[in-house]
C-alpha positions as CSV (number, residue, x, y, z in Angstrom):
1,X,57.9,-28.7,272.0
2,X,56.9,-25.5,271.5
3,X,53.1,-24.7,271.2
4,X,51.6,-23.2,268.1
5,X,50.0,-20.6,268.3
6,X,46.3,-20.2,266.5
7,X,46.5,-17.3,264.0
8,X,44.0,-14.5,264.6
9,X,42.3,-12.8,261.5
10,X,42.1,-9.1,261.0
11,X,39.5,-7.5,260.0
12,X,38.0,-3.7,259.5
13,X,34.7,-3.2,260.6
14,X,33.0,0.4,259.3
15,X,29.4,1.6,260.3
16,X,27.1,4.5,259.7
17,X,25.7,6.5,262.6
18,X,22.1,7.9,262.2
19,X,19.5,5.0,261.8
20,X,22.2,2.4,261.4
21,X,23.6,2.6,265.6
22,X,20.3,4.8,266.3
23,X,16.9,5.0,265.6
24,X,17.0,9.0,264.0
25,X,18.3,11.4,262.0
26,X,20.5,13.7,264.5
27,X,20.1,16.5,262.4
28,X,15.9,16.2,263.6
29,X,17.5,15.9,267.5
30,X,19.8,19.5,266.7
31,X,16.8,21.1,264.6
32,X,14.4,20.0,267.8
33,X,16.6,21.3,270.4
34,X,17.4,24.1,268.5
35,X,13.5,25.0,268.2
36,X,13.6,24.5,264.3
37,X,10.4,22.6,263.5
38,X,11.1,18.9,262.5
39,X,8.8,19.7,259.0
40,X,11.0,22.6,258.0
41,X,14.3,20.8,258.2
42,X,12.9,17.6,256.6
43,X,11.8,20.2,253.5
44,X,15.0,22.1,253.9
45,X,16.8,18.7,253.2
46,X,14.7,17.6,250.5
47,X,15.3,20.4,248.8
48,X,19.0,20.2,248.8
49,X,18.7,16.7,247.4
50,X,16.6,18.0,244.7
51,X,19.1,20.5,243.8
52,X,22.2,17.8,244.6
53,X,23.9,20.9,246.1
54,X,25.8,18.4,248.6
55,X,25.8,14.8,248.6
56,X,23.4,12.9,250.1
57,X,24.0,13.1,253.9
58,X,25.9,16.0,253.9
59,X,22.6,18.4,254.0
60,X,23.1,18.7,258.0
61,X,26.6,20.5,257.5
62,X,25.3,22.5,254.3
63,X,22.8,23.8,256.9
64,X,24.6,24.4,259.7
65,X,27.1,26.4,257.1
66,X,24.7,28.2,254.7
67,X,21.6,28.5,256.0
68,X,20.3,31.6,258.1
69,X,18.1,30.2,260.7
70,X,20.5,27.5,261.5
71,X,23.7,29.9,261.9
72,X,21.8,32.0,263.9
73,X,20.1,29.2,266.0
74,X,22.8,26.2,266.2
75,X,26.2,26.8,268.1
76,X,28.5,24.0,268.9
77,X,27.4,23.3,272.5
78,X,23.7,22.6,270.7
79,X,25.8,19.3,268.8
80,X,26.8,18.2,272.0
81,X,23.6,18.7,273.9
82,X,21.7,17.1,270.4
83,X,23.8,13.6,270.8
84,X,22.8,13.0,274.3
85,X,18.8,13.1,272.9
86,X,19.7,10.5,270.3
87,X,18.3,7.2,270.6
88,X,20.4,4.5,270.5
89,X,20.5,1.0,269.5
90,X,21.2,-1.9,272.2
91,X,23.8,-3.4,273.0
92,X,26.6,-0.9,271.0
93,X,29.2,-1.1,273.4
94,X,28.8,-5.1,274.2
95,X,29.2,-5.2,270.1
96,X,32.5,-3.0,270.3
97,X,33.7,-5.5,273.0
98,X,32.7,-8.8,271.1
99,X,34.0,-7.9,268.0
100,X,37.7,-7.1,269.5
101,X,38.3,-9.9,271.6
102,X,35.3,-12.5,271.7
103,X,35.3,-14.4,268.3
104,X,37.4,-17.3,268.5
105,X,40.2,-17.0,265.5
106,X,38.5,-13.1,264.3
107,X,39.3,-9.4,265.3
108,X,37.5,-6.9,264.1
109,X,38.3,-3.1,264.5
110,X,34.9,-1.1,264.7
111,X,34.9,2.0,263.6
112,X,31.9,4.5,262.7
113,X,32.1,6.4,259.5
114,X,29.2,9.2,259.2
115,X,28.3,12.8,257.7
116,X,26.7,13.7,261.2
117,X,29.1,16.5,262.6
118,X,32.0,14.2,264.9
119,X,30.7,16.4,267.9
120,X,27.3,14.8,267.5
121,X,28.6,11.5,267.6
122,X,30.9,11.4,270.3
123,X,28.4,12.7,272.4
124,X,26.0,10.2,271.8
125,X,28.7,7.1,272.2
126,X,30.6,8.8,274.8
127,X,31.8,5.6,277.1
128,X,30.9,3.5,274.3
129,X,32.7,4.0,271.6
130,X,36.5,5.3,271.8
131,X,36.4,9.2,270.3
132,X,39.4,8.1,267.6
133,X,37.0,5.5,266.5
134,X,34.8,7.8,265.4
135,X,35.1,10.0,261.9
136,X,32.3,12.3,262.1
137,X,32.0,15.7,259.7
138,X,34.9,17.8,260.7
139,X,33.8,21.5,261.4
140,X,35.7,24.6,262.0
141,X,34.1,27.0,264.1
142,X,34.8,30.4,265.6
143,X,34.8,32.2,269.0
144,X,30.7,32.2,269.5
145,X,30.9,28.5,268.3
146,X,29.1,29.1,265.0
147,X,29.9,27.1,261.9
148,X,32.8,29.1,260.2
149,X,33.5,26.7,257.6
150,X,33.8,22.9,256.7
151,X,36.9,20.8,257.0
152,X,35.9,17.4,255.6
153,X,32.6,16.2,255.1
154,X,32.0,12.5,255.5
155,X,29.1,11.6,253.4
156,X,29.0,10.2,249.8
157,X,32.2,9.2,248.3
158,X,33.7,10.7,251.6
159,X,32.9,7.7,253.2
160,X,34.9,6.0,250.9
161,X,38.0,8.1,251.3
162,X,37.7,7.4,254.7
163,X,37.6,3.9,255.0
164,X,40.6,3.6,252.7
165,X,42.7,5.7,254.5
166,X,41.2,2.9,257.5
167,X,42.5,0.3,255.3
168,X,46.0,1.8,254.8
169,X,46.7,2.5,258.6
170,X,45.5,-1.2,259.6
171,X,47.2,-2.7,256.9
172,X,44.1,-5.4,255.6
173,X,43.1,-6.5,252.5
174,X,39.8,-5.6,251.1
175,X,38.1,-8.4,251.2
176,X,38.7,-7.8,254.8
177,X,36.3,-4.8,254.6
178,X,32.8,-4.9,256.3
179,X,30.5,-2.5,256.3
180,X,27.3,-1.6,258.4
181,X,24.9,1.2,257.0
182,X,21.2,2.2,255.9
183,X,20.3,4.3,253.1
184,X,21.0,6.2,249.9
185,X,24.3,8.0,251.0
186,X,26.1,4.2,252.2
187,X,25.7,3.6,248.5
188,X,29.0,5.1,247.4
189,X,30.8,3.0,250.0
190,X,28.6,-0.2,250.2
191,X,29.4,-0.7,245.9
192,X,33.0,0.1,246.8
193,X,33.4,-2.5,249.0
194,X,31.4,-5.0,247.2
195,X,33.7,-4.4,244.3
196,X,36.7,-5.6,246.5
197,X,35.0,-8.7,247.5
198,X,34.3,-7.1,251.1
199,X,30.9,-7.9,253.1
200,X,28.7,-5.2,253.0
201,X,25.6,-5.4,255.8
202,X,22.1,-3.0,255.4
203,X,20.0,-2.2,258.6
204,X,16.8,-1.5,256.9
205,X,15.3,-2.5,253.7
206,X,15.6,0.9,251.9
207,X,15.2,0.5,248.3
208,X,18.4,2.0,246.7
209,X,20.2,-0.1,249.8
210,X,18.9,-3.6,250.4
211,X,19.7,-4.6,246.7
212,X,23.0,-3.6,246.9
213,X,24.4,-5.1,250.3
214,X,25.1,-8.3,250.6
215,X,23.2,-9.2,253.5
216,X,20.3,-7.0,255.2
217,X,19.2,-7.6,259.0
218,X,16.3,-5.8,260.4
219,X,16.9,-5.4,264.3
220,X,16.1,-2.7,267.4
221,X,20.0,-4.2,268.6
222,X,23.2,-3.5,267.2
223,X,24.4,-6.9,268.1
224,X,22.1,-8.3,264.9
225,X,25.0,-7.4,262.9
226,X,26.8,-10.5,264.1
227,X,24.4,-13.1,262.8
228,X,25.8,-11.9,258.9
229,X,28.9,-11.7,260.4
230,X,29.7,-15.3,261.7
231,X,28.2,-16.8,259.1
232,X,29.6,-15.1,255.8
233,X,32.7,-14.6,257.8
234,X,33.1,-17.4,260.3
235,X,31.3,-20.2,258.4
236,X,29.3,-20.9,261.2
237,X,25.7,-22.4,261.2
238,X,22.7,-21.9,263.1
239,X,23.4,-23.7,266.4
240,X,26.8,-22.4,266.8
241,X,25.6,-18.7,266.3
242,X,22.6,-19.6,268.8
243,X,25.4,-21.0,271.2
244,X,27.2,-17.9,271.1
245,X,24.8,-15.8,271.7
246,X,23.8,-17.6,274.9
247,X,27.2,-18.3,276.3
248,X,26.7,-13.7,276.0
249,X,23.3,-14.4,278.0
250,X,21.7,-13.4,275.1
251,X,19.0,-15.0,273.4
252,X,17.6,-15.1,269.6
253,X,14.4,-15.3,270.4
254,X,12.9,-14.7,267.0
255,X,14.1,-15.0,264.0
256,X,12.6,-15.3,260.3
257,X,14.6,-14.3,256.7
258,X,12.3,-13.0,254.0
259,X,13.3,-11.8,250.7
260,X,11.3,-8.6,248.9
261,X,10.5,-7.7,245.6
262,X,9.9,-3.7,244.8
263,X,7.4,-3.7,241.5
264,X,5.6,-0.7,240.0
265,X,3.0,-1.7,238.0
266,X,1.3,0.4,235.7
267,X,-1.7,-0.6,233.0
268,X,-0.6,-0.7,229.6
269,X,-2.5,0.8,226.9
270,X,-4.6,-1.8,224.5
271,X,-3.7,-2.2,220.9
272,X,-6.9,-0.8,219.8
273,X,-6.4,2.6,221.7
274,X,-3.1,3.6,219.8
275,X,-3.9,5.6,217.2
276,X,-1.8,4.4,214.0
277,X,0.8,7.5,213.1
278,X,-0.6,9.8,210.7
């Protein structure tokens, strides 16, 4: 009799870069190295957003295009150089390997989606993370290695263009989407996803994020993304996911789930102080 064998499911796994896999922006670690004060690209970028000029996340490349001090400051050996001063989260690369092989009946392909330029990235997750895994900004540049003009810019809706031309080459359904990111520019993406009945995972407790994902998990170690994961995905409890973590030689050694309310409360004005309309 021949032996069945178990099905594996398929899944596409998506994650931003900067403060979702590391701790900072990695437009502060090009502006630092490039001797550009960590103030002035902070109101540089602020700015931008005021103006909505790009969209959110895209402010790095808009720079590194447009902007004097950083074209004749930033050349494309400063990316690379600027992803090796990242800081990263733990345990990426022990992530990348659980999630392709380790989850009984589950596989998911983990990709990172990101407006930092792709140079930046695959610097910082060099051995980690394969380079065609990686969909960075896409930058043209010319003979001195200055910015000469923008291919594709990955934040915004481009983060949503991305991961459905992800979809189409893996060939999974929607609600076999998951994605990992942090802030305002995952929104795009993040209701996408949602709408599709995908499982959509925020990394910090941003206002204009945490409402919108699905599940939010506060951690200094990438592998916290799996705790959402085996449970909205897996169905498994508590114990199991503890298990799992040990047979890795890991250990949960904390763990506590809060739920926050944002509320701006002003005073309201009496009755007796509004003057009746003349």
């Amino acid at each position: 009799m021949q032996a069945t064998i178990p099905s594996v499911k398929q899944y596409l796994l998506a994650s931003d870069f900067d403060q979702t896999l590391s701790f900072n922006d990695s437009g502060l670690a090009l502006s630092e190295l490039a001797g550009i004060p960590a103030q002035i690209f902070e109101a540089k970028v602020a700015a931008l957003a005021i103006q909505n000029l790009v969209q959110q996340g895209g402010e790095l490349s808009y720079l590194l295009l447009h902007d004097p001090e950083y074209r004749a400051r930033v050349r494309k050996e400063h990316l690379v150089q600027a992803g090796k001063s990242v800081r990263l989260k733990k345990n990426i690369q022990q992530l990348s390997e659980l999630l392709a092989s380790d989850i009984p009946g589950f596989r998911f392909d983990f990709h990172v989606i990101s407006a930092s330029p792709q140079e930046v990235i695959e610097s910082a997750l060099q051995d980690i993370i394969p380079a065609d895994h990686i969909h960075g900004t896409q930058l043209l540049y010319d003979r001195s290695g200055q910015v000469q003009s923008i291919i594709r810019v990955n934040a915004g809706y481009g983060k949503v263009a991305v991961l459905d031309d992800l979809q189409k080459k893996f060939q999974v359904g929607p609600e076999r989407i998951v994605y990992v990111g942090d802030g305002s520019s995952d929104i795009h993406v993040m209701l996408h996803v949602n709408r599709r009945e995908g499982l959509t995972i925020a990394v910090s407790q941003a206002r204009h994020i945490a409402p919108i994902a699905k599940r939010t998990v506060l951690s200094d170690d990438a592998l916290s993304i799996m705790v959402p994961l085996l449970e909205e995905i897996a169905g498994w409890d508590a114990t199991r996911i503890r298990t799992f973590f040990e047979d890795q030689g890991l250990l949960i050694q904390e763990r506590d789930r809060v739920r926050a309310d944002w509320l701006t409360i002003t005073t309201q004005p009496s009755p007796a102080r509004i003057r009746p309309e003349q």
